[in-house]
N, C-alpha and C positions, 0 to 999 in steps of 0.2 A: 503468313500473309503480311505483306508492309503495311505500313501505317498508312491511312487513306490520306492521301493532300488535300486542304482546304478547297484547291480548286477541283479535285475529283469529285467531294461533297457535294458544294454547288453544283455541278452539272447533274450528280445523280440527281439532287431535289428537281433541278428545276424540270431535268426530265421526266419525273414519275408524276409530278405536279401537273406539268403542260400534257401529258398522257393523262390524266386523270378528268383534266378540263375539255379535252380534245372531246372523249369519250361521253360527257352528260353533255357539252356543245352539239357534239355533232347525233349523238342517241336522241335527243332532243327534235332535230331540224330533219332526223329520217324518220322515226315513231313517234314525237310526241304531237304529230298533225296540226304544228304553226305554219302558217305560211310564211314562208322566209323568202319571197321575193324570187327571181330571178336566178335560182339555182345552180348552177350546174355539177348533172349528178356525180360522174366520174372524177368529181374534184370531192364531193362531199363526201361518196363513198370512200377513197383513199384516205382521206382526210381521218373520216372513224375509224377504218379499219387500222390505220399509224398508231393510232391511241394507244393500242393494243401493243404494237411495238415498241410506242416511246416506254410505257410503263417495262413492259421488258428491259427495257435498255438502259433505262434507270437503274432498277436492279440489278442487273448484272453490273452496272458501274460502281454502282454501294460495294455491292460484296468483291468489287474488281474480279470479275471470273474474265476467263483467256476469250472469249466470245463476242463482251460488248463492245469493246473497239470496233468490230467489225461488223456489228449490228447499226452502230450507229455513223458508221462510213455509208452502209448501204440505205439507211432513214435518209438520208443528208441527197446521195443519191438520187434515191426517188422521190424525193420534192421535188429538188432540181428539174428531174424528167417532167414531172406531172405537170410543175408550172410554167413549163415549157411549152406542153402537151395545152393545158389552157389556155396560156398566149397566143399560140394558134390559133382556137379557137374562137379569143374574142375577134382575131384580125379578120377572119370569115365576118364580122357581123352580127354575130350570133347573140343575144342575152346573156347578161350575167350580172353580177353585182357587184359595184364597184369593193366594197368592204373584202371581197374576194380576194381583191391585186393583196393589198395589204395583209391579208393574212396568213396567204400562200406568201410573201415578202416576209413575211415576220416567220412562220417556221423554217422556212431556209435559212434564215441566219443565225436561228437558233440553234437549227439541228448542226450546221458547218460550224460552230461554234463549240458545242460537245462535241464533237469526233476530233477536232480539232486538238481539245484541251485531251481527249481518252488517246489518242495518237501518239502526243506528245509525253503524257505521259509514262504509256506504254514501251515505248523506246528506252527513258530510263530505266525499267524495270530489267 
């Protein structure tokens, strides 16, 4: 196995990390009965069930197995999709919560960010 690059590092952490926070964030705001405003569920459910992925895709980036590149092309993906899928939906009218745009914004960039550096990496190998 090559020596993991610096930048391979960071992506694992920040991935198994932001999978970690995804998961008592959003565990939280479906069982822990706060009212969180303004919802919307098909953003929250995706959102928790990602966690599960990001931490996946973390670790396979740690340990660079042949898998997470491609785990995290398709996280990256279906953000993309979802937050698409929600832009729609606010344009309907519809309730939601501002803090929403922003966080669906922020893991897109994060996730196209890791796939990006696991990509680029992966090519040299």
């Amino acid at each position: 196995m090559p020596t993991r690059t610096r930048s391979l590092t960071v992506a694992a952490i920040i991935a198994i990390a932001f999978g970690l926070l995804t998961l008592v964030s959003g565990g939280r705001a479906l069982f822990g009965g706060a009212d969180m405003g303004a919802v919307v569920p098909f953003v929250l459910w995706f959102n928790f069930l990602a966690g599960f992925a990001y931490v996946a895709a973390g670790l396979g980036l740690w340990y660079q197995t042949g898998w997470a590149t491609g785990l995290a092309i398709a996280i990256a993906l279906a953000t993309a999709a979802v937050f698409a899928t929600f832009l729609w939906h606010i344009s309907t009218g519809a309730a939601y919560e501002a803090r929403t745009m922003g966080a669906m914004g922020l893991r897109l960039a994060v996730w196209v960010m890791i796939a990006v550096v696991a990509a680029r990496l992966r090519r040299k190998v």
